[in-house]
C-alpha positions in Angstrom: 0.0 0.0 0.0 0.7 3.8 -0.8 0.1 6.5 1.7 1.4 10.1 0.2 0.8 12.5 3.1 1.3 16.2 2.2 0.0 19.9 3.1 -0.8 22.9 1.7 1.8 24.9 3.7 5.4 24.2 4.8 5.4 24.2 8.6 2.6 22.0 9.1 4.7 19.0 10.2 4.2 17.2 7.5 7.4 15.1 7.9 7.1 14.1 11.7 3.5 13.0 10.7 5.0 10.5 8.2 7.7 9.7 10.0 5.7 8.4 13.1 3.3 6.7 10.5 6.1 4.6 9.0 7.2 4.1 13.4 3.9 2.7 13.7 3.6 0.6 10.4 7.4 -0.9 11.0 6.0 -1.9 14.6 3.7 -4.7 12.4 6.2 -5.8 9.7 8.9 -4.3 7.1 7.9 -0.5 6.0 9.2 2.3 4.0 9.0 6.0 4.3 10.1 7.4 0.9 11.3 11.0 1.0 10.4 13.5 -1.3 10.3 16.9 0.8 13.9 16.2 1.9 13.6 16.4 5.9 12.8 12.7 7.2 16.6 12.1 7.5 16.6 15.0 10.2 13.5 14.0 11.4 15.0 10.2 12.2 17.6 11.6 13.8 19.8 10.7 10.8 23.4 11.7 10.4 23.7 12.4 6.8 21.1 13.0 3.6 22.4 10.8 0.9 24.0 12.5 -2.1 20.8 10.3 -4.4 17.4 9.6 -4.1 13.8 9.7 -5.6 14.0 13.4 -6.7 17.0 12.0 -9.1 15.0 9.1 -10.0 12.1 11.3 -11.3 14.3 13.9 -13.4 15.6 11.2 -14.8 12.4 10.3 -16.7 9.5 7.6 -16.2 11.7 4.6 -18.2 14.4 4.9 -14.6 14.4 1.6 -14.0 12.8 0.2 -10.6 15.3 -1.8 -10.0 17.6 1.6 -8.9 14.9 2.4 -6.1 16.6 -0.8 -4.5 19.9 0.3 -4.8 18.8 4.3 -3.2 17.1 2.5 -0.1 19.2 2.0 3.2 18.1 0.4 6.3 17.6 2.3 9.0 16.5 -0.1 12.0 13.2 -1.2 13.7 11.8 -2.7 10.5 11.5 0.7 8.7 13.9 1.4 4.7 14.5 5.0 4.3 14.0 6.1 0.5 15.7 9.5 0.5 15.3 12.0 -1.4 18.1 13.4 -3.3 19.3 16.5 -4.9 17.4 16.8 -8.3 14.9 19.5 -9.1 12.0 17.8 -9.1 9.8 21.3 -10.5 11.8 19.8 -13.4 10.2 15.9 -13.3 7.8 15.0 -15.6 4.0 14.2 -14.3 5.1 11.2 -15.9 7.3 10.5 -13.5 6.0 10.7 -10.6 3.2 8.5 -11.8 5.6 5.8 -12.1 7.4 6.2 -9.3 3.9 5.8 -7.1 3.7 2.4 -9.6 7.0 1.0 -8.7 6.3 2.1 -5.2 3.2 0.2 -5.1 4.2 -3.0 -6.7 6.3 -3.8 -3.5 4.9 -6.0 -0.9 5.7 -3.6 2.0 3.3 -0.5 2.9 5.3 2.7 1.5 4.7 6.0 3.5 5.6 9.0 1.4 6.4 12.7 2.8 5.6 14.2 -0.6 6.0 17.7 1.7 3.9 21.2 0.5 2.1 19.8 -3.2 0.9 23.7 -4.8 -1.6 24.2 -7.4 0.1 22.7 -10.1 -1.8 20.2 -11.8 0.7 19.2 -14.5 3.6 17.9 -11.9 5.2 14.8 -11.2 4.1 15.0 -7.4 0.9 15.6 -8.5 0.9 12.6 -10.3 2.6 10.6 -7.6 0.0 11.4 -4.7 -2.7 10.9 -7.7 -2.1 7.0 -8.0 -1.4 6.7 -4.4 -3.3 4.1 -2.4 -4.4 6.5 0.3 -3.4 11.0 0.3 -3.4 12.1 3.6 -3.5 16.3 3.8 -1.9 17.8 7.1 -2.9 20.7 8.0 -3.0 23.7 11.2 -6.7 25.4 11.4 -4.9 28.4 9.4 -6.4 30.5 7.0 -3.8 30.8 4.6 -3.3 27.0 4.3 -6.7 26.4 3.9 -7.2 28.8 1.4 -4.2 27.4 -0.4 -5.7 24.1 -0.1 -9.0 24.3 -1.7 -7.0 25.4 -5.6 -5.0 21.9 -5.0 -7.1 19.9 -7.1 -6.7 16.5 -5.2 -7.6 17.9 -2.1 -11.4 16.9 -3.0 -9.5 13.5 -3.8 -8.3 12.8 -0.7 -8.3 9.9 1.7 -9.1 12.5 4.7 -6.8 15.1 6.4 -5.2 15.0 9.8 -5.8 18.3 11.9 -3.1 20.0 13.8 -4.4 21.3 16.9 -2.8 24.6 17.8 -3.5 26.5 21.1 -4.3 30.4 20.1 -6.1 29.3 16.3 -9.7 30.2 16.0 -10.3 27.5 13.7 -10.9 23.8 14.9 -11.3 20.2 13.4 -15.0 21.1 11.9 -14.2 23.8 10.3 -11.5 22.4 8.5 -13.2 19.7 7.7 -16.1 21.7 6.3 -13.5 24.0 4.0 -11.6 21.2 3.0 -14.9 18.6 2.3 -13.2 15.6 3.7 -12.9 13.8 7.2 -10.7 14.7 10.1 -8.4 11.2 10.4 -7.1 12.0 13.1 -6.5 15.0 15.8 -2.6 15.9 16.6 -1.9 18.2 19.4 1.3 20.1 19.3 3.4 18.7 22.2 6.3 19.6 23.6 7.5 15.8 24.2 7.2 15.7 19.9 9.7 18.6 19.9 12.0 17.0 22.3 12.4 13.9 20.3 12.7 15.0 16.9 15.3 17.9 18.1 17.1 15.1 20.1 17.0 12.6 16.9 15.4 10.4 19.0 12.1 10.1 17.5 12.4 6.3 16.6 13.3 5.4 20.1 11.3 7.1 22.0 8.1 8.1 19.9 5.7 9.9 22.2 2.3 8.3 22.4 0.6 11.8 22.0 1.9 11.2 18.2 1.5 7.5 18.0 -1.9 7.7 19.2 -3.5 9.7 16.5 -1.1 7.8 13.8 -2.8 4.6 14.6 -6.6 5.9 14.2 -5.8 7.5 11.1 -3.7 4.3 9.6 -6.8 2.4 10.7 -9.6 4.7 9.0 -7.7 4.5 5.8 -7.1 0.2 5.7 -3.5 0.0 6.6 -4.1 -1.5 10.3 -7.2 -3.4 11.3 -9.0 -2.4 14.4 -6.5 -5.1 16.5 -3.5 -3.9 15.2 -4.9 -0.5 16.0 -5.8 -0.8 19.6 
């Protein structure tokens, strides 16, 4: 399964939502959390960003072959493959692209959480295409105006799986609201918490994810088929 999770706005926590995702997932079996925003390395607490990854693999065109995706991936413990993302430009990737990338992500046996990062108005772009043929798109967002109004001209938005709310003290907007603007369901609820700040500053967020984050990352892998209720509880 494909799960693209993505926002509107930088600065939503896009990544960390992913990243705990993938935690969760690699708890159950062997998972992968491809990069494409270029900050899960940071977020895991890694030491380096490889030099390759996916953005290369898209500017190189849709006939890259699969079997290079392999060769990009590096173990990073606990069950979970890191799929980095690179240096290219990937304004400069075909739609093309990115739709077979999400084909070749797909056709492996283990669940594949992608941190596609902020996806714009761009119809014709390879991300675009990638979170189009996507199993499951996940939007995360902050009950901000701006984001929301961005939101609403992305045209998958509509498409999505559901959207996962992140619940800041001092916003006037809240989960219904959101949901209303954006006309899908709330997944899941994600308070901003210090103890989430700690461990992703600390690099520690694979040891020691805090249960305010796993929490909410198990309903929303539930609601959209990638845990059953057990696996869930």
């Amino acid at each position: 399964m494909l799960v693209c999770f993505w926002s509107p706005k930088g600065g939503s926590g896009t990544s960390v939502l992913a990243a705990a995702a993938a935690l969760v997932l690699a708890r159950e079996g062997p998972v992968r959390i491809a990069d494409v925003a270029g900050d899960i390395p940071a977020v895991l607490g890694l030491a380096t960003d490889p030099d390759q990854g996916l953005r290369d693999w898209m500017c190189a065109g849709p006939e890259a072959p699969t079997d290079a995706l392999e060769r990009l991936s590096s173990d990073v413990g606990n069950g979970l493959t890191l799929l980095p993302a690179g240096t290219g430009e990937v304004a400069a990737a075909a739609p093309e692209a990115g739709a077979a990338l999400a084909v070749a992500l797909r056709a492996d046996p283990r669940p594949t959480v992608v941190d596609v990062g902020v996806l714009g108005g761009h119809p014709q772009h390879a991300l675009h295409a990638l979170v189009e043929v996507a199993d499951a798109s996940v939007i995360v967002v902050r009950g901000c105006y701006l984001a929301l109004r961005r939101a609403v001209h992305v045209d998958l938005t509509m498409r999505a799986s559901g959207a996962v709310f992140v619940d800041e003290a001092g916003r006037s907007l809240g989960s219904r609201d959101v949901a209303n603007v954006l006309g899908v369901p709330i997944l899941a609820t994600v308070g901003l918490r210090a103890s989430t700040a700690r461990a992703v500053d600390a690099g520690v967020l694979p040891a020691r994810l805090p249960d305010s984050l796993a929490r909410p990352a198990r309903e929303l892998l539930q609601r959209i088929g990638c845990l059953n209720r057990e696996e869930a509880a």
